[in-house]
C-alpha positions as CSV (number, residue, x, y, z in Angstrom):
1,X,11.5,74.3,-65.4
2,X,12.3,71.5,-67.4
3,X,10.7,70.4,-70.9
4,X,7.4,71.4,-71.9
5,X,4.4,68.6,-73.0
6,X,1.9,70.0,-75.4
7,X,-1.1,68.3,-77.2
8,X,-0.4,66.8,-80.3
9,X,-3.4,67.9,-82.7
10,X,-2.9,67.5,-86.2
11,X,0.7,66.5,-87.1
12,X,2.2,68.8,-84.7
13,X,2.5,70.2,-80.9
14,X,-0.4,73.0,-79.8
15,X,-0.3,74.2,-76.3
16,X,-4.5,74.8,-76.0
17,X,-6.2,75.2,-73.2
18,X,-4.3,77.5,-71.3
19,X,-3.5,76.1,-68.3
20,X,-0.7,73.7,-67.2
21,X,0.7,71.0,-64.4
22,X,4.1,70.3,-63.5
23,X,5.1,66.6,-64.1
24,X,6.8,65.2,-61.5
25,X,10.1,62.6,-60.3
26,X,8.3,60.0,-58.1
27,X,11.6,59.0,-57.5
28,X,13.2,62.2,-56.0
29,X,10.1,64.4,-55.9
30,X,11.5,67.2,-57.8
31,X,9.7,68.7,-60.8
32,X,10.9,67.7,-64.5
33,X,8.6,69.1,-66.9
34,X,5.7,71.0,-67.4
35,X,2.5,70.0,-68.9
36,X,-0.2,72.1,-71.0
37,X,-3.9,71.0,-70.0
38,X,-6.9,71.5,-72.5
39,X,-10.7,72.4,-72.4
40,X,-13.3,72.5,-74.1
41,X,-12.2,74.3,-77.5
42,X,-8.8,71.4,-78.0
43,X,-11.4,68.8,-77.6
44,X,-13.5,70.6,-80.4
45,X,-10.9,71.6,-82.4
46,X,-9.0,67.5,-82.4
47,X,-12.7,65.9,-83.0
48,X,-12.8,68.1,-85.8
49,X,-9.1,67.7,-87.2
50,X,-10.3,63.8,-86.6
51,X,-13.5,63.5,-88.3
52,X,-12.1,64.8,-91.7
53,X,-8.7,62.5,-91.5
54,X,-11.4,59.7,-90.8
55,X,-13.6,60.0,-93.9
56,X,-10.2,59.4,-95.9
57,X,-8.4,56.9,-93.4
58,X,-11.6,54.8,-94.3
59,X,-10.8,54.5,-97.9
60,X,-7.1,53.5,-97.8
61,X,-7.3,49.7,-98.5
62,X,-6.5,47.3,-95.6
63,X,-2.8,46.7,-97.2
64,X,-1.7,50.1,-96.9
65,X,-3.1,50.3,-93.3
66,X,-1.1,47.0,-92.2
67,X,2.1,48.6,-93.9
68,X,1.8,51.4,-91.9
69,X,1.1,49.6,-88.9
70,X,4.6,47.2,-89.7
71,X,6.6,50.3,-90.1
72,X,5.1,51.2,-86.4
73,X,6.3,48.2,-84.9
74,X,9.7,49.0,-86.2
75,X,9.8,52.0,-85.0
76,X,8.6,51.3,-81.6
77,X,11.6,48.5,-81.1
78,X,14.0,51.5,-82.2
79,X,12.7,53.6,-79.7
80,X,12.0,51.2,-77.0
81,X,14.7,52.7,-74.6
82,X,14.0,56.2,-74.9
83,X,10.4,55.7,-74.2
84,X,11.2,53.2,-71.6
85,X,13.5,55.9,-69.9
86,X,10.6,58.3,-70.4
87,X,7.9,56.1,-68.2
88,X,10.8,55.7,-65.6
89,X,11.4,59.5,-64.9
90,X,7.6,60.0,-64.9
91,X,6.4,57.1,-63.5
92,X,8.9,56.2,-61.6
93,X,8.5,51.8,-62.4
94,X,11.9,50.3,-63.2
95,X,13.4,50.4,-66.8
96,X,13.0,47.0,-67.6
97,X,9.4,46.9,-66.5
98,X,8.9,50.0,-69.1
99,X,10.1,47.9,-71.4
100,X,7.8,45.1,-70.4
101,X,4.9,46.7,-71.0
102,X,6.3,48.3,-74.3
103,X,6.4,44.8,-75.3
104,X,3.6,43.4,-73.8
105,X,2.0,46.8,-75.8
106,X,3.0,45.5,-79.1
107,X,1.2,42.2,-79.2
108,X,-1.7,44.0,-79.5
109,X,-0.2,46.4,-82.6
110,X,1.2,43.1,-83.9
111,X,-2.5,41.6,-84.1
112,X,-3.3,44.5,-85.6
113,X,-0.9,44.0,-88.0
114,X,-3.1,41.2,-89.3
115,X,-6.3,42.6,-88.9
116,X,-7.0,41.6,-92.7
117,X,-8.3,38.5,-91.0
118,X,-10.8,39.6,-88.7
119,X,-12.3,41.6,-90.5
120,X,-13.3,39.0,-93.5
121,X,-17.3,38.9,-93.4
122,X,-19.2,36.1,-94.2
123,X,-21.0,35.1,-97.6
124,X,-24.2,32.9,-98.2
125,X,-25.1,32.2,-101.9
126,X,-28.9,31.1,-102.9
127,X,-30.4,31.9,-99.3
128,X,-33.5,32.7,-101.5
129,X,-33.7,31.8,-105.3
130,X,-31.5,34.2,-106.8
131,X,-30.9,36.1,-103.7
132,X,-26.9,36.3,-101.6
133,X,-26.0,37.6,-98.3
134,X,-23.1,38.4,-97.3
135,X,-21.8,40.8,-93.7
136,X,-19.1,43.1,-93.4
137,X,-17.4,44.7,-91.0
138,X,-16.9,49.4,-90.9
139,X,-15.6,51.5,-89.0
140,X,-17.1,54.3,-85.9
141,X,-15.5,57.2,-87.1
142,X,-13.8,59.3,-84.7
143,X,-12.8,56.9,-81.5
144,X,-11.4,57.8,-77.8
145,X,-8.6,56.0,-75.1
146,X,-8.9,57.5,-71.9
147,X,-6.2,55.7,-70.1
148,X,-4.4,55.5,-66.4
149,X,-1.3,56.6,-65.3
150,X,-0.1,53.0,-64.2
151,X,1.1,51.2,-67.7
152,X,1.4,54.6,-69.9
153,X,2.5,52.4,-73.2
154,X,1.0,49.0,-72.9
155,X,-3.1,50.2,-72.0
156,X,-2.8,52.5,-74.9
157,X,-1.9,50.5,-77.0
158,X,-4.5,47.8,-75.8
159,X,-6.7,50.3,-77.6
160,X,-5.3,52.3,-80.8
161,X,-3.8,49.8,-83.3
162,X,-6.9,47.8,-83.4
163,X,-8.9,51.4,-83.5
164,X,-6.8,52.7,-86.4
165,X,-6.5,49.7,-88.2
166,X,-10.2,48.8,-88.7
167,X,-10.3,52.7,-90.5
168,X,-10.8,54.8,-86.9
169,X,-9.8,57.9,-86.1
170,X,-8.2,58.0,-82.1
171,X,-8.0,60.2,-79.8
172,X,-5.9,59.5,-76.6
173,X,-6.0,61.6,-73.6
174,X,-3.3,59.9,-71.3
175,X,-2.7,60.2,-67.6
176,X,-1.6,63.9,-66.4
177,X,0.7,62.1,-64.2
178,X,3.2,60.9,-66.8
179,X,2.2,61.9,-70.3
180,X,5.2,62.0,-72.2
181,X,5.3,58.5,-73.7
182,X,2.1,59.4,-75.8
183,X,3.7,62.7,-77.6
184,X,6.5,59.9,-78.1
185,X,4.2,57.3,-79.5
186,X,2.3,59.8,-81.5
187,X,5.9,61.3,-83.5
188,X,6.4,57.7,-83.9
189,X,3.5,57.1,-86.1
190,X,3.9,59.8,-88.0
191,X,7.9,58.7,-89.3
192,X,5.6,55.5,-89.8
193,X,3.6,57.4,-92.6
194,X,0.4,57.8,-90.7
195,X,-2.0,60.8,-91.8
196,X,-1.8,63.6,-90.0
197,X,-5.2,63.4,-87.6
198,X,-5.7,59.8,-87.2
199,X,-3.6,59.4,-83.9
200,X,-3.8,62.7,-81.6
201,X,-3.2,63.0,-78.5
202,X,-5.1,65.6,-75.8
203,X,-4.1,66.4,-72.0
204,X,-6.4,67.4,-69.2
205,X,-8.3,66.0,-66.5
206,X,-11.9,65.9,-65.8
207,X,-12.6,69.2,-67.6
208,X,-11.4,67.2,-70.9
209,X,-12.3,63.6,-69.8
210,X,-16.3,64.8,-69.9
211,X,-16.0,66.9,-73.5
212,X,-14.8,64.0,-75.1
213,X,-17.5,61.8,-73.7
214,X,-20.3,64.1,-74.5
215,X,-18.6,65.8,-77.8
216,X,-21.0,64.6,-80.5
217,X,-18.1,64.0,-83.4
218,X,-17.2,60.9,-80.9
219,X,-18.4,57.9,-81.7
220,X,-16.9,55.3,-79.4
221,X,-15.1,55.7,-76.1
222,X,-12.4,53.3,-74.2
223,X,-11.2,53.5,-70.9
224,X,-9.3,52.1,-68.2
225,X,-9.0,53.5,-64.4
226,X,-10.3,52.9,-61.0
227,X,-14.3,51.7,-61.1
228,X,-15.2,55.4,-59.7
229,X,-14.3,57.3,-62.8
230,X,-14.9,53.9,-64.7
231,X,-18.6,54.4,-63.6
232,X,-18.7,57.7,-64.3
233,X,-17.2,57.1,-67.9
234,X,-19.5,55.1,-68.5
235,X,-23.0,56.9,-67.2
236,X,-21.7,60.2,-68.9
237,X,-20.7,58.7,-72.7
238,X,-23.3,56.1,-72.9
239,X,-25.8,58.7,-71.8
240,X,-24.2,61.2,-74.9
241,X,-24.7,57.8,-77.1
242,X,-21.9,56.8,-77.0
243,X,-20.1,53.1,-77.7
244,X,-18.1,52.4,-74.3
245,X,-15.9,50.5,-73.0
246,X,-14.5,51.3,-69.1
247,X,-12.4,48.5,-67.2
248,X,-12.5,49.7,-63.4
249,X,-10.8,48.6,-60.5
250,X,-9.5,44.7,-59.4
251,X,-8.6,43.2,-55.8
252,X,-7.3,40.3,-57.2
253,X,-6.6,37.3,-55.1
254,X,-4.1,34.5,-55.5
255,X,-5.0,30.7,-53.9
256,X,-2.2,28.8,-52.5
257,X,-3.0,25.3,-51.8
258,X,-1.4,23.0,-49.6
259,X,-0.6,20.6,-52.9
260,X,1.1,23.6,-54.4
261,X,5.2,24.1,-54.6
262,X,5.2,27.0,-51.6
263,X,8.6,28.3,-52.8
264,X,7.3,29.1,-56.2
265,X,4.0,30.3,-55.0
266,X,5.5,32.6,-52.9
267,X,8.0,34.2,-55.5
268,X,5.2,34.7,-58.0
269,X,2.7,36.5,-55.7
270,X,6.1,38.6,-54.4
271,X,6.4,39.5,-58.0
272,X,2.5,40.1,-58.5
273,X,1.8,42.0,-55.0
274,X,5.3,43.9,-55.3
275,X,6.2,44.7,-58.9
276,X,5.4,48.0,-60.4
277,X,5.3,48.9,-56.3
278,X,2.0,47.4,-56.5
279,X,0.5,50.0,-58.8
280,X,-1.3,47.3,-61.5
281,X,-4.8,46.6,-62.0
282,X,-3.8,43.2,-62.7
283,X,-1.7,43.2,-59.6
284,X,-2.1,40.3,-56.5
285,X,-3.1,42.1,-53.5
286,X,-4.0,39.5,-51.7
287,X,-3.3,35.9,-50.9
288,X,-5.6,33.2,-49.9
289,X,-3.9,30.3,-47.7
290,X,-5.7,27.1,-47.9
291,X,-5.2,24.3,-44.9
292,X,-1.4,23.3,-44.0
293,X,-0.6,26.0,-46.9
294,X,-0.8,29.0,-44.6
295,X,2.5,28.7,-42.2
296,X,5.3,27.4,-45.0
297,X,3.9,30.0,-47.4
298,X,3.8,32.9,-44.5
299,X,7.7,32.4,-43.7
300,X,8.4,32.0,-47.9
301,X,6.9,35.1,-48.8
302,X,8.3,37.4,-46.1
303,X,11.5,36.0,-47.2
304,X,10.9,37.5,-50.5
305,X,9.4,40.8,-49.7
306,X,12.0,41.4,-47.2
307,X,15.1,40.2,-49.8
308,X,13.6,43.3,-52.4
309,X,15.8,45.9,-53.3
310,X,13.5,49.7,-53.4
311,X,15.1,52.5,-55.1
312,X,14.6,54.4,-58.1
313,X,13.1,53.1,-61.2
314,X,16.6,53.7,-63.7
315,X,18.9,52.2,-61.1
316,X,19.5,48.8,-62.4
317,X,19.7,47.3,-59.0
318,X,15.9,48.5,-57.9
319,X,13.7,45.7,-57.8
320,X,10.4,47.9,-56.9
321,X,10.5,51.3,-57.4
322,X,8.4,54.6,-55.8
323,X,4.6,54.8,-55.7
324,X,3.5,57.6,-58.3
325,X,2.2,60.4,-55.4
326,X,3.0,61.5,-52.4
327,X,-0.5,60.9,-51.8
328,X,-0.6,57.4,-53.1
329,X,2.4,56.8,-50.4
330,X,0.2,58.6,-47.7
331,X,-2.7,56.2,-48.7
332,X,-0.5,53.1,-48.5
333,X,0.3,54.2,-44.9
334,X,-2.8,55.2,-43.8
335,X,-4.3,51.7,-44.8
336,X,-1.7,50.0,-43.3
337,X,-1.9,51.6,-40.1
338,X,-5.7,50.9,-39.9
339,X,-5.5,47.4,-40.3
340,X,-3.2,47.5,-37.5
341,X,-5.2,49.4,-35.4
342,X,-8.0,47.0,-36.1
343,X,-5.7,43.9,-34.8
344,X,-4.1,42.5,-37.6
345,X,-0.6,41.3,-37.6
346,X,2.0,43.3,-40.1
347,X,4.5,40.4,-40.9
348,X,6.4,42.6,-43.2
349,X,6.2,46.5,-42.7
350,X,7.3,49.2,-45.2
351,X,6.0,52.2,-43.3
352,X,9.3,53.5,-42.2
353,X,10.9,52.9,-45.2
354,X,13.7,56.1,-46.6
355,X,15.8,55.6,-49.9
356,X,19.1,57.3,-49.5
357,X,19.5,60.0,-51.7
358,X,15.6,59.9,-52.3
359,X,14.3,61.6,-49.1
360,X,11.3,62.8,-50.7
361,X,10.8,59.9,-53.1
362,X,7.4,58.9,-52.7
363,X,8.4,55.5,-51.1
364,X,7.2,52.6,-49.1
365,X,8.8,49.2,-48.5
366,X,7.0,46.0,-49.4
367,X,4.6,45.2,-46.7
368,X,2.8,42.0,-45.6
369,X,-0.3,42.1,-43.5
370,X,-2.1,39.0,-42.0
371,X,-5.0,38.1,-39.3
372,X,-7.0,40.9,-41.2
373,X,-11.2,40.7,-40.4
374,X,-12.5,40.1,-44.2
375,X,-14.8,43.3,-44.0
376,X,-12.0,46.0,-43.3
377,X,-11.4,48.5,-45.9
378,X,-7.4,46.8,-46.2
379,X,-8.8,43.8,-47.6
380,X,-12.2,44.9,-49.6
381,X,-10.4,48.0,-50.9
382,X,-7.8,48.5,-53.7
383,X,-5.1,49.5,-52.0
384,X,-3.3,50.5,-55.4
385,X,0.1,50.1,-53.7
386,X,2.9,46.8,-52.2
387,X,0.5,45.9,-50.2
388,X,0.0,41.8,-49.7
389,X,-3.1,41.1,-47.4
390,X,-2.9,37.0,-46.6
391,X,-6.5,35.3,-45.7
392,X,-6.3,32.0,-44.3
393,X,-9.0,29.5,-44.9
394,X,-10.1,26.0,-44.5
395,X,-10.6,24.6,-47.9
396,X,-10.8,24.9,-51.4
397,X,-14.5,25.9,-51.0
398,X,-13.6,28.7,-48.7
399,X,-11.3,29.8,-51.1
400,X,-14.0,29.8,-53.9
401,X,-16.4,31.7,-51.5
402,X,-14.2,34.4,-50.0
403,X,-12.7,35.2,-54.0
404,X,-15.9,35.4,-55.3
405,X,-17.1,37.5,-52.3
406,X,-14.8,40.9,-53.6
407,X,-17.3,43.1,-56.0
408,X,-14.5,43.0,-58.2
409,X,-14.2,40.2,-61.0
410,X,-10.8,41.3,-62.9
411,X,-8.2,38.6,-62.2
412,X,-7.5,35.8,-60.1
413,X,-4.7,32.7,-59.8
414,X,-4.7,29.7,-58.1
415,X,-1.1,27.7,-57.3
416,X,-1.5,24.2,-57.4
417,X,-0.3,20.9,-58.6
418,X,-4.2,19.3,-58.7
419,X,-5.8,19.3,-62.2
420,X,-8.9,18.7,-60.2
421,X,-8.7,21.5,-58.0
422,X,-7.1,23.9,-60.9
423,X,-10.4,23.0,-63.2
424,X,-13.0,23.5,-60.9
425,X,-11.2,27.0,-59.9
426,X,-11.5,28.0,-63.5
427,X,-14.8,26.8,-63.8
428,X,-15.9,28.6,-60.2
429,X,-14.9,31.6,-59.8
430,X,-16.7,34.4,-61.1
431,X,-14.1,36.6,-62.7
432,X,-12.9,37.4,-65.9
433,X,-9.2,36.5,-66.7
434,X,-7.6,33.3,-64.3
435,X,-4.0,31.8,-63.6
436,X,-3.3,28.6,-63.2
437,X,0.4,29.1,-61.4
438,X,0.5,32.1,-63.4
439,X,0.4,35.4,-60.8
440,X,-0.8,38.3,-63.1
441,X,-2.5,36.4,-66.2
442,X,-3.0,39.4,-68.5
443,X,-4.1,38.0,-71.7
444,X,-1.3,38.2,-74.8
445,X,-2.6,40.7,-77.7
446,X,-4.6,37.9,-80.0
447,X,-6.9,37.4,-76.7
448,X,-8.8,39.9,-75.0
449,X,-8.3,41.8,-71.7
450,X,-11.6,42.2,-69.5
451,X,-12.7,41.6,-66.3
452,X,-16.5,40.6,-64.8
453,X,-18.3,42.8,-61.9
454,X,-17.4,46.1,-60.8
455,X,-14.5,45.7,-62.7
456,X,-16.2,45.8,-66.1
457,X,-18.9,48.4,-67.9
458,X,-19.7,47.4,-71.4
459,X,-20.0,44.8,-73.3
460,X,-16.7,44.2,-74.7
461,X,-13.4,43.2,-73.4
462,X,-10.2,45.3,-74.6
463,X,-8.1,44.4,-77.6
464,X,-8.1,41.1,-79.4
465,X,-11.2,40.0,-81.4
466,X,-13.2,41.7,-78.8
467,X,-11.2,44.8,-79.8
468,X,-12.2,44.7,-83.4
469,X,-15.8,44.1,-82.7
470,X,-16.1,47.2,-80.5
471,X,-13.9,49.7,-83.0
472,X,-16.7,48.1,-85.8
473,X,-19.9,47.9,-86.5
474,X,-21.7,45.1,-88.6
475,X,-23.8,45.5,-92.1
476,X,-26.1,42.7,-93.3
477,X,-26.5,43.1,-97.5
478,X,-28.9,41.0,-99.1
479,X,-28.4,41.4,-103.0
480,X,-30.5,40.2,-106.2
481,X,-29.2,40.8,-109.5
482,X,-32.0,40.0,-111.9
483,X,-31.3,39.9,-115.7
484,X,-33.0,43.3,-117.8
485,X,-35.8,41.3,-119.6
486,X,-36.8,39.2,-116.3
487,X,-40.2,40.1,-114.6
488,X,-40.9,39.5,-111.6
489,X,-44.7,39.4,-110.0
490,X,-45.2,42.2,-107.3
491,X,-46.4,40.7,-104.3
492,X,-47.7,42.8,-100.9
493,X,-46.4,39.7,-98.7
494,X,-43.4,40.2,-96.3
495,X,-40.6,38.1,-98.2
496,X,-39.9,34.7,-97.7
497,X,-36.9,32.1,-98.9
498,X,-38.1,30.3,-101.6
């Protein structure tokens, strides 16, 4: 029933693999769409179809790639409803979050855009008598996104512009769960006058997730998921020889200090804790009271969770919409009622929460949970749902101890009107991207995304000038040009700069 989802290998739609899925409403829980998995043999056959568009994509000069990559940008404005109302119906987020993370999506092809820049090498005249140096910058060859069902634009496109533009070939294999914006994305740079091959796109799960980390025509792999299969990712491709890059899980906590305005604290960890239903890696899961902070802030938030409309992502009144599974909703319950049954207090509870009209929507109401012991699963875990765990301490060194306590490292804010307080937080904590009154502080597209811990394997960050370093690799040239007639003395010495 409903529309059909196919790989897109070479220029056009190939079913592969055999098998298929049916793509689900989150909202209603009705099937929408039906999508074909691959194996083995479409990973083969879109390395192959990758590795040849590469050797060519290599030689078009960097103008004609940024051209291209202009006309994307166009295009992807133009179309920025239709594949907004495409992550709704799959994903089930609101419409104007889609379109968020579409935008959020382009500062990263709009860096790209301008990738002339970063990849200038550097010259040295005369380092020996005679003698330059000078670096540049090539490409992998054939590259790989592996990316989550959560943001099914804006992580993707964290990864291919900068892959494409420094002379890449990409591969994307997108989330089973809501794959549609990819074939979208992938139509869209072909009107944009890409070659056929250089942007592909391949469905499956794990079957296809190892044969593209072990195939030996890829040369550098990306991903973003939960630290499990980031692990794994990362063991397996690495292992094949592969470049990798896998951004796991987060827990990421938000400080309120007594100092800070409550009012606004509490409606930007609402928005971090609750948006997206809580389904963000850069989400705010938890919030860490300091001092006289904790009671003003407990009454402000629960205010704001309980004031959220929940209904389906394209009704324009929803402020959070359904969780992605049934079994994501089952999980949210389950870890809610086990805090409780552990003692801790649920301020704000979302458990019995049914959308009229939406019966079997997969949904949960925002829910607050407090007086939680600091090694139960509620709190260490990633609850991956609107779940807002609040842990009261002391002081600001509390604060800096229990954060830097989670085995995560991916994001972390602090609300506060001290300089001296916001500094030392930023200088403190051991994780990779911080807020200062800022709830979700995802990096914009000329930075780079990455987190520190279990929330990190590689060396590079996503996108950004970490981007470009990871989709290249460095040569050193050292260059004499002596005249026809000159003669130079052999000498068995190692060389030196004189």
């Amino acid at each position: 029933m409903g529309y059909d989802v196919q790989h897109w290998i070479d220029g056009r739609e190939e079913t592969g693999g055999g098998s298929t899925q049916p793509i689900m409403d989150p909202a209603t829980g009705a099937e929408v769409g039906t999508l074909h998995l691959g194996d083995e043999s479409t990973v083969d056959r879109a390395v192959q179809v990758a590795a040849d568009a590469q050797k060519e994509w290599a030689k078009v000069s960097l103008a004609r790639r940024t051209q291209i990559l202009y006309r994307m940008r166009e295009l992807m404005i133009e179309h920025t409803e239709e594949i907004a109302a495409v992550i709704s119906r799959e994903h089930g987020k609101t419409v104007g979050d889609a379109k968020g993370e579409i935008a959020r999506g382009l500062e990263t092809l709009e860096f790209a855009t301008s990738i002339t820049q970063d990849l200038k090498g550097g010259f040295s005249q005369n380092v020996s008598t005679g003698v330059d140096a000078h670096t540049l910058r090539q490409p992998l060859g054939v590259t790989v996104g592996i990316t989550p069902f959560n943001f099914p634009a804006m992580v993707p496109f964290w990864m291919h512009p900068v892959a494409i533009a420094t002379g890449n070939a990409f591969i994307l294999k997108p989330s089973e769960r809501d794959p549609s914006a990819s074939n979208l994305v992938a139509r869209l740079y072909q009107e944009a006058g890409l070659p056929e091959g250089v942007f592909q796109v391949v469905h499956g799960g794990r079957i296809v997730v190892d044969a593209l980390c072990t195939h030996k025509g890829v040369s550098a792999v990306s991903f973003v998921g939960s630290t499990p299969i980031a692990q794994h990712v990362h063991r397996v491709a690495s292992a094949a020889g592969k470049r990798v890059q896998a951004l796991g899980g987060a827990n990421n906590h938000a400080v309120v200090m007594p100092d800070a305005n409550i009012e606004f604290a509490a409606s930007q960890v609402a928005s971090g804790a609750f948006g997206s239903a809580g389904e963000r890696c850069m989400a705010v899961p938890v919030a860490v009271t300091v001092g006289d902070a904790h009671e003003a802030f407990m009454t402000a938030i629960a205010a704001e969770a309980t004031r959220l409309v929940v209904g389906p992502g394209d009704d324009p009144s929803t402020d959070m919409p359904p969780l992605i599974t049934p079994e994501a909703r089952e999980r949210v319950i389950r870890m809610t009622d086990e805090a409780e049954q552990a003692g801790a207090t649920i301020v704000v509870d979302g458990r019995g929460l049914v959308v009229e009209g939406h019966e079997n929507g997969n949904f949960v109401g925002p829910t607050i949970i407090t007086d939680l012991a600091a090694d139960h699963p509620t709190y260490t875990e990633e609850v991956f749902g609107p779940v807002l765990v609040v842990m009261h301490v002391n002081n600001f060194d509390e604060a800096i101890e229990l954060v830097n306590s989670s085995p995560f490292g991916n994001g972390t804010a602090i609300f506060t009107d001290s300089g001296h307080y916001a500094r030392r937080f930023e200088d403190e904590v051991q994780v990779g991207m911080i807020g200062i009154n800022v709830p979700i502080p995802t990096p914009v597209g000329y930075y780079s995304f990455g987190g520190w811990n279990d929330s990190l394997f590689g060396e590079h960050h996503a996108h950004g000038p970490e981007g470009v370093s990871f989709y290249t690799r460095q040569k050193a040239v050292t260059t004499r040009w002596p005249a026809q007639n000159e003669s130079v003395e052999s000498s068995m010495s190692f060389p030196t700069h004189d």
